[in-house]
N, C-alpha and C positions, 0 to 999 in steps of 0.2 A: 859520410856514413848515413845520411839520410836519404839521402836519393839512393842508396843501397837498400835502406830499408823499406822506403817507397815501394820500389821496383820490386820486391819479393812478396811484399805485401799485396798490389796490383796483383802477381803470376795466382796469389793465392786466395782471393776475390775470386781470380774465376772460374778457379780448379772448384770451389764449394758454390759458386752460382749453378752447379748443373741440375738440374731440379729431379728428385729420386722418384722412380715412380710409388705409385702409392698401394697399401694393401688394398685387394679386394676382399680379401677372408681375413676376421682378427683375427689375430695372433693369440694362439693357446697355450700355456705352458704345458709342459710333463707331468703327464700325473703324480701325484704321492704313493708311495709305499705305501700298501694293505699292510695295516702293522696284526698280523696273522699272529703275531707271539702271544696277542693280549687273549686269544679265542683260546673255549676249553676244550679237550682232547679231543674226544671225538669228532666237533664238527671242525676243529682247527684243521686234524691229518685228514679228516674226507675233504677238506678244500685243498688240501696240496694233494692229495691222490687223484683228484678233476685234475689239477692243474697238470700233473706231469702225465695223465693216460689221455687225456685230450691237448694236452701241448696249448695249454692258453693262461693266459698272466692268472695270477693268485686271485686278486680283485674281481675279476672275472666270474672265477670259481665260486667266489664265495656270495657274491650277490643271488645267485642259484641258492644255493646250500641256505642260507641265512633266509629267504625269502621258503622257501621248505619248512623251515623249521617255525616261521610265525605262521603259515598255513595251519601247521601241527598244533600249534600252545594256546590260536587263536578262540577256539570254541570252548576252554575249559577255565581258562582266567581272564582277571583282569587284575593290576599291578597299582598297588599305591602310591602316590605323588607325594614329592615333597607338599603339597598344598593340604593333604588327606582326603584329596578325592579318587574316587575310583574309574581308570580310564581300560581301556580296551589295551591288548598287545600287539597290535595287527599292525604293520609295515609296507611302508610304500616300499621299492625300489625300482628303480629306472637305469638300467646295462647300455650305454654308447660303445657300438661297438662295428666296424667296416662289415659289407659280405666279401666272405670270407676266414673270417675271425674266428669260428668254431662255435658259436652263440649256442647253435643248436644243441652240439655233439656235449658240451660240458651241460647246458640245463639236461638233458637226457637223461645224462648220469646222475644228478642233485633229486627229480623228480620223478626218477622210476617208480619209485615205491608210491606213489599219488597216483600215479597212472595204473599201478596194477591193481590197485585199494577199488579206483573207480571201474574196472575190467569186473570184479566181484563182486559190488552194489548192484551194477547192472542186471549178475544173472540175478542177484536176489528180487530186482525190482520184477524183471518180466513174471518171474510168479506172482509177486503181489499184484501184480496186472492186473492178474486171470483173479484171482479173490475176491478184488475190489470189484471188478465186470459184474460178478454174480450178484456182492452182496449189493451193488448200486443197482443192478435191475429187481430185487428182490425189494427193499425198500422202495424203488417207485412204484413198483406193484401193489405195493402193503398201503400205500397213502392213497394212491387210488381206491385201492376197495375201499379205504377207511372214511370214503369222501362220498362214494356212491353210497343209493339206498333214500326214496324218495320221502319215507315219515322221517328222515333222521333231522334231532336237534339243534343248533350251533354247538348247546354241549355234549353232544352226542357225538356228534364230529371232531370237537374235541380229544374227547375222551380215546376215540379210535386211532386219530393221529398223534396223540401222546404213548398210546400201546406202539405205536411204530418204532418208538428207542428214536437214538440222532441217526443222521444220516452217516455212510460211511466216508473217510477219510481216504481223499486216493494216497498211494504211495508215494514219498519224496522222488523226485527226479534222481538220478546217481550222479549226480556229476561234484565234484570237488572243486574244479576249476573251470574256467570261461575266455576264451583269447579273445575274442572280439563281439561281443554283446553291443549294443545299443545302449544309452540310458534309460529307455522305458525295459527293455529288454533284461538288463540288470535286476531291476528293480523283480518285473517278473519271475526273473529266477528265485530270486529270495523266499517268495511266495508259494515257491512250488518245487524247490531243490532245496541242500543242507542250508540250514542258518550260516553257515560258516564259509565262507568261498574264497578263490583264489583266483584274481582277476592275472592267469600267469599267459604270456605270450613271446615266442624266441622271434617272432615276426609283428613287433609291437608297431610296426605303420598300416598293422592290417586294422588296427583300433583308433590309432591316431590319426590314422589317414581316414578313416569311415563315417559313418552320421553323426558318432556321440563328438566329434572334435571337428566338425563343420562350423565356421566362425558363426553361426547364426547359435549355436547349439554347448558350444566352446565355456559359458559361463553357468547354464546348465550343467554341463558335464562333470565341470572342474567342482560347482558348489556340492553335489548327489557325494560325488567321488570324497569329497573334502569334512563333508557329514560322516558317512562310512568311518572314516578316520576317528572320527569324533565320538563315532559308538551312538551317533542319534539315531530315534527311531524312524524308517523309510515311509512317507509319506506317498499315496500313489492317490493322488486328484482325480477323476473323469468324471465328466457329466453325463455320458448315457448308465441306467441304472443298471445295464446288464455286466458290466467291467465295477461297479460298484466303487467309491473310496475304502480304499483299506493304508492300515496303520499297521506295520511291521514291528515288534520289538526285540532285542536281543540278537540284533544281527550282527556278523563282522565280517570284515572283507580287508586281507592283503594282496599286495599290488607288487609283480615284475614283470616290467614291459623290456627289453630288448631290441635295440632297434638304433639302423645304421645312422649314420653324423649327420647329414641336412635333411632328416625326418626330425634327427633328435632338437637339431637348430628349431625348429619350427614351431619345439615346443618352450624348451627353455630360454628362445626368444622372445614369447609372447608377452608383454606386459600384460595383456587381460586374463590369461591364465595365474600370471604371476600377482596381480592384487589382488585375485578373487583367494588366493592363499593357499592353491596346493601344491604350488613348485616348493612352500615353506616345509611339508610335510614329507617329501620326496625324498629319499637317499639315494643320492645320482654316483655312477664310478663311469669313467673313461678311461680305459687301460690305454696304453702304449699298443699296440698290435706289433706279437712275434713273427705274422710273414716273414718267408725269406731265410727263418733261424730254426724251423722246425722237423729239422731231419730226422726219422726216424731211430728211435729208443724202445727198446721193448719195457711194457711199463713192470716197474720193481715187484714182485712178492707183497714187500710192506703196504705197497698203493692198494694193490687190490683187495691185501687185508682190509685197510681202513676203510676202504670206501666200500665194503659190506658189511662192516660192522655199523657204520652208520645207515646202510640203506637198512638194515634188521633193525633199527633202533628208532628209523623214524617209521616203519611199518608197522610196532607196537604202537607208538602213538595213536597214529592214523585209524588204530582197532579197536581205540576207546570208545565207548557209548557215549553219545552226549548225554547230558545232563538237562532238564527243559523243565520250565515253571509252570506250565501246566502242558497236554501234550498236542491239543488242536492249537494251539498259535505256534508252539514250535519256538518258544523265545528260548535264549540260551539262560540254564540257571549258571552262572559261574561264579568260583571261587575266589575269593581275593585275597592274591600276594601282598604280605604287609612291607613294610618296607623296616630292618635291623636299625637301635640308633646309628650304629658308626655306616650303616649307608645311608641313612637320610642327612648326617653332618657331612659326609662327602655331596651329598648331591646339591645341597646344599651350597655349600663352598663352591663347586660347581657352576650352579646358577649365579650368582654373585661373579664370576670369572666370567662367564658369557657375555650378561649384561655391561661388566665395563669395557669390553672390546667390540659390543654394537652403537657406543654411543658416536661423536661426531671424530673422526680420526682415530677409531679404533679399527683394530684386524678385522673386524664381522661387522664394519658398519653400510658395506654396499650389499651384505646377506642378511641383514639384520630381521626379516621375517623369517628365515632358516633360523639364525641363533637365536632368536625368543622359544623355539619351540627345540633346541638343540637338549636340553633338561629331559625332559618329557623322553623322544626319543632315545635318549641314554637310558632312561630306566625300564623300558621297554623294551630295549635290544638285553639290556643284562636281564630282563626278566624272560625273556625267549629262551636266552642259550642257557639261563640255568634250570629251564623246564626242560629242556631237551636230554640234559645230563641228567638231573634229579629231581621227578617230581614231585617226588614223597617226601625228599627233605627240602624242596623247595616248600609245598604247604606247610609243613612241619615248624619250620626253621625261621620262613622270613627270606627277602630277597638280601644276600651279603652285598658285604663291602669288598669282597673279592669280584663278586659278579657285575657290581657298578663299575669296579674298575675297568674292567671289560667293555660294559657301555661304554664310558667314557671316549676308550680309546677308539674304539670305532664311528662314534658321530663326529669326533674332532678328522677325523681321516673324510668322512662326509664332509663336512664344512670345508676343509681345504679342496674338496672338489667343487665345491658348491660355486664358491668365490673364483674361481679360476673359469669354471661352465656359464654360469644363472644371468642371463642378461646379453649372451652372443649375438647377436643379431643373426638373423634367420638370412639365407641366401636363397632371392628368387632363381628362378633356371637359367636366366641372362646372365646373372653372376657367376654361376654356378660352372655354364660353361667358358667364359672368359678365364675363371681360376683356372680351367681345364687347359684351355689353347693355352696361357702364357706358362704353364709349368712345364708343359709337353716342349714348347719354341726352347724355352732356357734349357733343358736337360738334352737339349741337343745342340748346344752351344750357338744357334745362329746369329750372327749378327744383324741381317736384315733378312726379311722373308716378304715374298709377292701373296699378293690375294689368292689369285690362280693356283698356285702351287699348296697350301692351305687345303684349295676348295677339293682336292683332287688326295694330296696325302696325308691331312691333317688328321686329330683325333675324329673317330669317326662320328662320337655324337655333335661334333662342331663342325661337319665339313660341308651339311646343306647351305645353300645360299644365305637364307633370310638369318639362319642363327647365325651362322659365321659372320655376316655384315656387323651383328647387334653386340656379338663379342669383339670383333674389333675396335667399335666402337668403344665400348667399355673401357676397353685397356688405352686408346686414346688419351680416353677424359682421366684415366689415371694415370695418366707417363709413362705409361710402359710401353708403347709405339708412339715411332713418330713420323708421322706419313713422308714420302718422297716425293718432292712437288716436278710433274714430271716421269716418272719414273723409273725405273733403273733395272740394269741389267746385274743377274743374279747368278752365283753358281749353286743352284739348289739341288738341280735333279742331275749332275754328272755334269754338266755342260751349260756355258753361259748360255742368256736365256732371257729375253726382254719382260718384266713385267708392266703391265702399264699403271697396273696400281700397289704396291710397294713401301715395306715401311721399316726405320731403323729400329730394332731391338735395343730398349736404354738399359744401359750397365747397370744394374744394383751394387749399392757397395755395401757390402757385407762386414765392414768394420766397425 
């Protein structure tokens, strides 16, 4: 019996000594379910009327739609904390998504009405153009004279440059939103467009990929960006006196960047983005992508109901006058949503629940700078969507314990994306294309492939010499080839075939 057992034991040594190759790309789970049931009407049916007229996941839908709607509520409140401070409503979001995915075609629909708002500022600005032109040449006219005049006094000069009144005010820029600013560039805007802005981009590597997120520039960006959040006032430094320091108050700025998987890697890999603290402020989704499943459906009656009742619903917003504490700074005056008891003892409760799933072997304890600030965002997503629905009984009333619910449910759906994305490791192009070649070799079942053959039919961003060497290489050093010492004859191209450099495809087991 034992040398029975021996000998099976021995066979089974060295069936599990085969050494498995290794990941190149971690291993991502499935997204979570958009729990779409907690959202109230209106913006709940315009995210499934994107979804089913654009054919793209719910989550998808709604990170558009939702990031709309804090552009909307941003310039007229701010929402009380369980702490009793007063913080801003303005939202990051961050869309991972392939090209191909429809990114564009669903924000289009979420954002039309921003776009048409800023088409009308525009014509109103070019007249105030022309207004401003006259009265700014007519005032430097006036201080001139009031300057010339060889017997005049200091207070004589005075007196004539105080009959000149102030100078005029040029016109705010039209713009609501901004894809890819700079961080001095930003800040400029603020200066010289709405207090209220919408950093919204469907090609978010045209910002992440650009000067504000150059590693030199990266901690900069993340801290400007991560203030913004914070509602502090923008600080703009320079030492020549013609650009002058100036201090911004009463600004606010949401964020949805959009942008394919190793641009996204680049970012939610970054540890220096992520201690400087604004991966914590970020509400990240990565749909599943429908490829493949999206055969033509004419969209329902009920969709295109919905999603013009919302697009009419965020275009009144959009036509409200700001409110401003005096009118040359331009600071916003805003309203502050109180927060109901029974929703400050849910958010409450809330916070207490967060906190003991970030400590040492809790659920949120590798997102634990997300879930410190997961509180906050909840009261700020339920203070959104119920300024969207009601704003008159929202000042009126106080933020509910219906509408927290609603936060809630949606930062926890964040947080299970958070935990599953935040800390990926970014893939240089050498990785990037080795994932490439060996997914392409296995989906064609081969067991062994030559170099040459490769260099000639390979995927085509891997088939140049120097990359295709450095990916081999790769998959080498991870097991997933293994060279033929020698080399060997192959049936690749219809017909056996000498390679002289040659390597065995290892089996993954999939068990």
């Amino acid at each position: 019996m034992s040398g029975m057992f021996d000998d099976r034991y021995e066979e089974a040594a060295r069936e599990v000594s085969v050494p498995q190759p290794l990941g190149i790309q971690a291993v991502v789970t499935d997204a979570t379910e958009f729990p779409i049931a907690a959202l109230s009407a209106t913006l709940g049916k315009a995210i499934l009327a994107i979804s089913e007229m654009a054919q793209v996941p719910v989550s998808l839908a709604a990170q558009s739609v939702l990031a709309a709607a804090a552009l909307a509520a941003q310039p007229y409140i701010n929402v009380e904390t369980i702490t009793g401070q007063s913080r801003p409503v303005s939202l990051f979001f961050f869309t991972i998504a392939a090209s191909g995915d429809r990114k564009s075609t669903s924000d289009q629909f979420a954002i039309d009405p921003v776009k048409r708002r800023e088409e009308l500022l525009a014509v109103d600005y070019q007249r105030a153009s022309l207004s401003y032109s006259i009265a700014e040449a007519a005032y430097k006219a006036a201080t001139q004279k009031a300057k010339a005049g060889a017997n005049k006094t200091r207070d004589d000069i005075r007196k004539c440059l105080e009959d000149c009144g102030t100078p005029p005010q040029p016109p705010v820029q039209p713009l609501l939103t901004a894809d890819e600013p700079t961080g001095p560039g930003l800040q400029r805007l603020f200066a010289e467009a709405m207090p209220a802005l919408g950093l919204f981009s469907d090609e978010g590597a045209t910002f992440l990929g650009g000067w504000s997120m150059q590693e030199e520039n990266q901690a900069a960006t993340g801290g400007m960006l991560s203030k913004l959040w914070d509602g502090s006032p923008i600080k703009r430094i320079r030492a020549d006196k013609e650009n002058a320091t100036t201090i911004l108050y009463g600004r606010r700025l949401s964020l949805h960047l959009m942008v394919q998987p190793d641009i996204a890697n680049s970012l939610l890999g970054n540890k220096a983005v992520r201690n400087q603290g604004l991966l914590s402020r970020i509400l990240v989704a990565a749909p599943k992508s429908l490829k493949g499943s999206r055969f033509w459906k004419e969209p329902s009656d009920d969709a295109r109901a919905n999603l013009d009742r919302y697009q009419k619903k965020l275009a009144l917003h959009l036509e409200r006058p700001f409110a401003y504490r005096e009118e040359t700074s331009r600071a916003l005056d805003l309203d502050l949503i109180v927060l109901q008891p029974e929703a400050r003892t849910k958010l409450i409760a809330f916070s207490d629940h967060c906190e003991k799933l970030l400590g040492p072997g809790g659920k949120y304890e590798q997102i634990a700078d997300f879930a410190s600030k997961m509180t906050e965002n909840a009261t700020r997503l339920a203070a959104v969507i119920a300024w969207f629905e009601s704003s008159s009984t929202l000042l009126r009333e106080g933020l509910s314990e219906r509408a927290v619910n609603a936060g809630i449910a949606l930062v926890e759906f964040y947080a299970e994306e958070a935990a599953r994305l935040y800390g990926t490791p970014a893939l240089d192009d050498d990785d990037a294309n080795a994932a490439t070649l060996i997914e392409w070799v296995r989906k064609r079942e081969f067991t062994a492939i030559g170099l040459r053959f490769l260099n000639r039919r390979g995927p085509t961003q891997v088939r140049s010499a120097s990359v295709l060497k450095r990916a081999i290489q790769i998959l080498v050093e991870h097991g997933h080839l293994v060279a033929i010492k020698g080399g060997a004859t192959l049936e690749l191209e219809g017909g056996p075939k000498f390679y002289a450099e040659a390597f065995t495809v290892v089996p993954v087991d999939v068990a």
